[in-house]
C-alpha positions in Angstrom: 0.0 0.0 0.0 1.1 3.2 -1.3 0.7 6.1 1.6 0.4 9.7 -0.1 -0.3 11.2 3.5 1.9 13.5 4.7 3.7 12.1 8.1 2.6 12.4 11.8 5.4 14.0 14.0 6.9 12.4 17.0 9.0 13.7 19.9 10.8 11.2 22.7 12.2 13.0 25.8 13.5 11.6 29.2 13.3 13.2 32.6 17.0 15.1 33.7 17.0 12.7 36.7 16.1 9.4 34.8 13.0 8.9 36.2 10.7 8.6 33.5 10.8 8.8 29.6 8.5 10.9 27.8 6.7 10.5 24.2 4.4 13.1 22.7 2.3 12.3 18.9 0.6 14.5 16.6 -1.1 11.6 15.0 -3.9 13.4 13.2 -2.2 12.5 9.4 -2.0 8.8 10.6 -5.6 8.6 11.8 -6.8 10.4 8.4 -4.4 7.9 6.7 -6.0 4.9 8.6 -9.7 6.3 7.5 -8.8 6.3 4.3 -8.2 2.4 4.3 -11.0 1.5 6.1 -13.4 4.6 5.5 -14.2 4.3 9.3 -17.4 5.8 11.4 -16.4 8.9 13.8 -16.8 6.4 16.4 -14.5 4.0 15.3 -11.9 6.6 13.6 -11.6 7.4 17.5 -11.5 4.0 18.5 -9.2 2.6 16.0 -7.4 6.3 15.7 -6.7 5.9 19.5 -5.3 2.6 19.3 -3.0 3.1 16.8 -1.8 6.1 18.6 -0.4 4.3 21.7 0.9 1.3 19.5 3.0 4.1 17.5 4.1 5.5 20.8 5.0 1.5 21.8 6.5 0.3 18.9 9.0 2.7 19.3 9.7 1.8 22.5 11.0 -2.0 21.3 14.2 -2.7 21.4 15.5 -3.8 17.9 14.4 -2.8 14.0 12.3 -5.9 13.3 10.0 -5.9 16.7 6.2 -5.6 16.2 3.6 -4.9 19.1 0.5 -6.0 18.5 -2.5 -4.6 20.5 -5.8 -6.2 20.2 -9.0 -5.1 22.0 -11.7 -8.4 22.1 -15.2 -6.4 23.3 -18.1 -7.6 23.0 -19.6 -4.0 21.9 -20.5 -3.2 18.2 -17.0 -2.4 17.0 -16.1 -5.7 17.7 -12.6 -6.8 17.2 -9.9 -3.8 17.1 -6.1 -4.3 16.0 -3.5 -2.3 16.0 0.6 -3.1 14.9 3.2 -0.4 15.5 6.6 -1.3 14.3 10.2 -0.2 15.6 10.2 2.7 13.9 6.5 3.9 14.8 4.7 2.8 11.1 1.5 1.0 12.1 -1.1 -0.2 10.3 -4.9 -1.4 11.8 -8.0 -3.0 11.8 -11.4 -2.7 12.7 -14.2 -5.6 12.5 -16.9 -3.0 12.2 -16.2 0.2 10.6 -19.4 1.5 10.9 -19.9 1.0 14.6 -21.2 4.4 16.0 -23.4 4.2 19.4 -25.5 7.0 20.3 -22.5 9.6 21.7 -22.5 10.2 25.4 -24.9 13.0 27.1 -22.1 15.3 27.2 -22.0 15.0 23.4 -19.0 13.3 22.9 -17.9 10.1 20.9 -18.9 7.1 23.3 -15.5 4.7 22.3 -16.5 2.6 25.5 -19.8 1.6 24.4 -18.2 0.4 20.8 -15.9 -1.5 22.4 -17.7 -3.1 24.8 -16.4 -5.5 27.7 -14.1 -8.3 27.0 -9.8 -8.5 27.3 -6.9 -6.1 26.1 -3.9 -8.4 24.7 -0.1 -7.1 23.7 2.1 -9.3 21.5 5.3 -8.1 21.4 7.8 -10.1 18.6 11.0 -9.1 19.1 14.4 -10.8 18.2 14.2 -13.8 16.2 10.5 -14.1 16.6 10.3 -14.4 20.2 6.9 -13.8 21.4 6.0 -12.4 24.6 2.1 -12.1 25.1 0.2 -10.5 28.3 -3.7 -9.8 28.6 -5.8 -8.1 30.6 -9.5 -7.4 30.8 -11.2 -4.6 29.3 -11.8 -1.9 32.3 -13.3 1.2 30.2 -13.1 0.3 26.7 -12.0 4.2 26.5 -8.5 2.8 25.0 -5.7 4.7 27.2 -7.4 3.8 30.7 -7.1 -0.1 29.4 -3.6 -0.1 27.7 -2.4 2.0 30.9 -3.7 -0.7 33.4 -2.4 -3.3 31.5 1.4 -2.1 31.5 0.5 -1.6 35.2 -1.1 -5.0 35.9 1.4 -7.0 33.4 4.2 -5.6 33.2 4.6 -3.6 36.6 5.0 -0.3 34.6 3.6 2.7 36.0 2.3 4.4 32.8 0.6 7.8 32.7 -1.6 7.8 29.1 -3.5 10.4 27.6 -5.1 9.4 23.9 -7.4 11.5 22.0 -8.9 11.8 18.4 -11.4 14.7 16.9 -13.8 14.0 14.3 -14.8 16.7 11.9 -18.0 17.1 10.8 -16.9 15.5 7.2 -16.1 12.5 9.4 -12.2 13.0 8.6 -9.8 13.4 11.4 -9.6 17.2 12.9 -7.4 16.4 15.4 -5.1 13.3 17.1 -2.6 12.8 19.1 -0.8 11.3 22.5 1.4 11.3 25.6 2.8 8.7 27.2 4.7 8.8 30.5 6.5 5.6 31.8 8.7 5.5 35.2 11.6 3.9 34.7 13.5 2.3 37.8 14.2 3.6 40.7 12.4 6.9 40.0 13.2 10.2 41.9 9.7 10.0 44.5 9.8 14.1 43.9 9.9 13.7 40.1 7.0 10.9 40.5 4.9 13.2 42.5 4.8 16.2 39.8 4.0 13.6 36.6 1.0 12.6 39.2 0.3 16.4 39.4 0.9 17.3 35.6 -1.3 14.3 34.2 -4.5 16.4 35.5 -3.6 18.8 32.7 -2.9 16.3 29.9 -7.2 15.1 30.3 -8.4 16.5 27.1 -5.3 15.9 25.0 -7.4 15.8 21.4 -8.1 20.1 22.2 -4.4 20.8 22.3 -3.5 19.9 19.0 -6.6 21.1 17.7 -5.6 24.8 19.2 -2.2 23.8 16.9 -0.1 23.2 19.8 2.9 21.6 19.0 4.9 18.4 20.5 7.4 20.3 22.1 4.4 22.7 24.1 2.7 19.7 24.8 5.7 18.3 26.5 6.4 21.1 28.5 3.0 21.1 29.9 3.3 17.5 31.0 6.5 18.1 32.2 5.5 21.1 34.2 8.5 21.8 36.8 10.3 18.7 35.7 14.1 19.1 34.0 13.8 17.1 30.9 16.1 16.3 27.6 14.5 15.7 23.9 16.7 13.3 22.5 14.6 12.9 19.5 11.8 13.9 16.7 10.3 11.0 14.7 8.7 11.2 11.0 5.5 7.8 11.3 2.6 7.3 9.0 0.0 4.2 8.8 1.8 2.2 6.6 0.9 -1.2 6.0 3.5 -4.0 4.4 1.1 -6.1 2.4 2.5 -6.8 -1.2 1.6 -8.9 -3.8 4.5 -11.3 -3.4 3.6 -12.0 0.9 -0.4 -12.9 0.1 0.5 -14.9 -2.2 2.5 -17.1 -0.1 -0.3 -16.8 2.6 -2.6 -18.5 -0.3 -0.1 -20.9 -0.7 0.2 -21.9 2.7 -3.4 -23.7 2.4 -1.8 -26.4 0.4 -2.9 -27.5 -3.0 -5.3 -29.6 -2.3 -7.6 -26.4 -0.3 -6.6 -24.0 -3.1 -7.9 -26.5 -5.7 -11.6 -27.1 -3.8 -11.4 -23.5 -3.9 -10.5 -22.9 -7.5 -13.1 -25.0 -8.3 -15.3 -23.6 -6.3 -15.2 -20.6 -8.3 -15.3 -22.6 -11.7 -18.8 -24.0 -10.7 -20.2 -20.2 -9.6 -19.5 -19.2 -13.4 -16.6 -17.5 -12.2 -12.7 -17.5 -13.8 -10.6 -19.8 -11.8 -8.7 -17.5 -10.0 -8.2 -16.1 -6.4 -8.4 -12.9 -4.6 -7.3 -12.2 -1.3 -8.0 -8.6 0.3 -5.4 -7.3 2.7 -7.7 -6.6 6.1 -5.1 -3.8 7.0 -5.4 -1.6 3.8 -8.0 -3.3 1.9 -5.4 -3.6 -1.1 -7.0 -6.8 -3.1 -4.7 -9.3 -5.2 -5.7 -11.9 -7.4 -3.8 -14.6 -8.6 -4.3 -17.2 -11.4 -4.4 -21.3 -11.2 -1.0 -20.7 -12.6 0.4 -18.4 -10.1 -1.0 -20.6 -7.1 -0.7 -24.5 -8.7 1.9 -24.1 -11.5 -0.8 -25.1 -14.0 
């Protein structure tokens, strides 16, 4: 899949002390890139857009180029299934099982992401190295997306994780505004330092209005680093990008066996249809089709 999105803008700090790193997204492009895939509900734009935001954040947080983090929500509310795969370098690509999913919003008029997704369990997969997997899951708490990813690095991994997630929907359903922070202790934190991230997160509520009044990454960071020395060490370039091509689906076909992909062939001769298969990538809805040849050398 070919993005023509321009890129969403990343900055990565840590605290003076070393007591916590730091991560602030502008992820509105992303989000808009995502919708364009999937040509999502505002609803699920937020719920997906949200998502993806914190595994962008995540992903970059692996240790080597090659490492994925998968994060999938499994509600039981209208949205149904939600994935979400950042990479090393903070390229994700996602999914949603309902596009359309859009409850009635919340009495104080806003986007009700908790009743799409429903109740049900949060699970991370994280493959890293030479296809190591290391899997944790949690249940759903909120459905609201940063509550339950936060409680899960707290429950699962012992993390202490301060995460604000927000996406605005414009009234042509495309994405007005995204973005993200993400605060993580790291060990043996400074108890003072600890203290004023607890005090600074109350400011970081409504993240989705800051970048919609144009704030940028570095004014968001100084907010939630309010009276807290801190280094950026870097600013990243990440889009939704997904790595389907022709060549990988087809080996996902082939992986069937001959015998399936023949039923199947023929399955399609009997419907009228040519004998031939086409397989839509559920990340960018890119189709491929492939002939008898391509898939049984006939």
């Amino acid at each position: 899949m070919e993005n023509k999105n321009k890129k969403s803008t990343m900055l990565r700090a840590m605290t003076r002390d070393g007591s916590a790193r730091l991560i602030v997204i502008n992820s509105r492009e992303m989000v808009n890139g995502m919708r364009a895939a999937h040509t999502t509900s505002p609803t699920a734009t937020a719920a997906l857009g949200r998502t993806l935001t914190a595994a962008s954040m995540i992903g970059t947080m692996l240790p080597e180029e090659g490492d994925t983090v998968t994060i999938t929500f499994s509600g039981d509310g209208e949205a149904g299934k939600i994935i979400a795969v950042g990479d090393y370098f903070g390229n994700v690509k996602g999914y949603i099982q309902n596009p359309l999913a859009n409850p009635p919003k919340k009495p104080n008029g806003k986007l009700d992401v908790g009743a799409a997704v429903g109740a049900g369990t949060l699970s991370f997969v994280k493959a890293v190295g030479d296809g190591d997997l290391q899997t944790g899951m949690t249940e759903i708490v909120t459905g609201e997306i940063a509550e339950d990813i936060a409680t899960y690095f707290a429950l699962s991994e012992q993390i202490p994780t301060v995460l604000s997630l927000g996406v605005r929907v414009d009234k042509d359903y495309s994405c007005l505004a995204a973005g993200g922070v993400l605060i993580q202790l790291l060990p043996f934190p400074d108890e003072n330092t600890v203290n004023l991230i607890e005090r600074n997160a109350q400011s970081l509520a409504n993240i989705s209005q800051y970048f919609e009044l144009g704030m940028t990454n570095e004014q968001i960071a100084d907010i939630a680093m309010t009276d807290i020395p801190y280094d950026v060490f870097d600013n990243l370039e990440v889009e939704y990008k997904c790595d389907c091509s022709r060549d990988r689906m087809r080996k996902k076909i082939l992986s069937l066996g001959s015998a399936e992909i023949a039923k199947m062939l023929d399955e399609q001769q009997a419907e009228g249809k040519p004998r031939e298969l086409t397989a839509v990538c559920r990340f960018c809805n890119t189709e491929y089709t492939y002939t008898e040849a391509e898939l049984l050398g006939k």
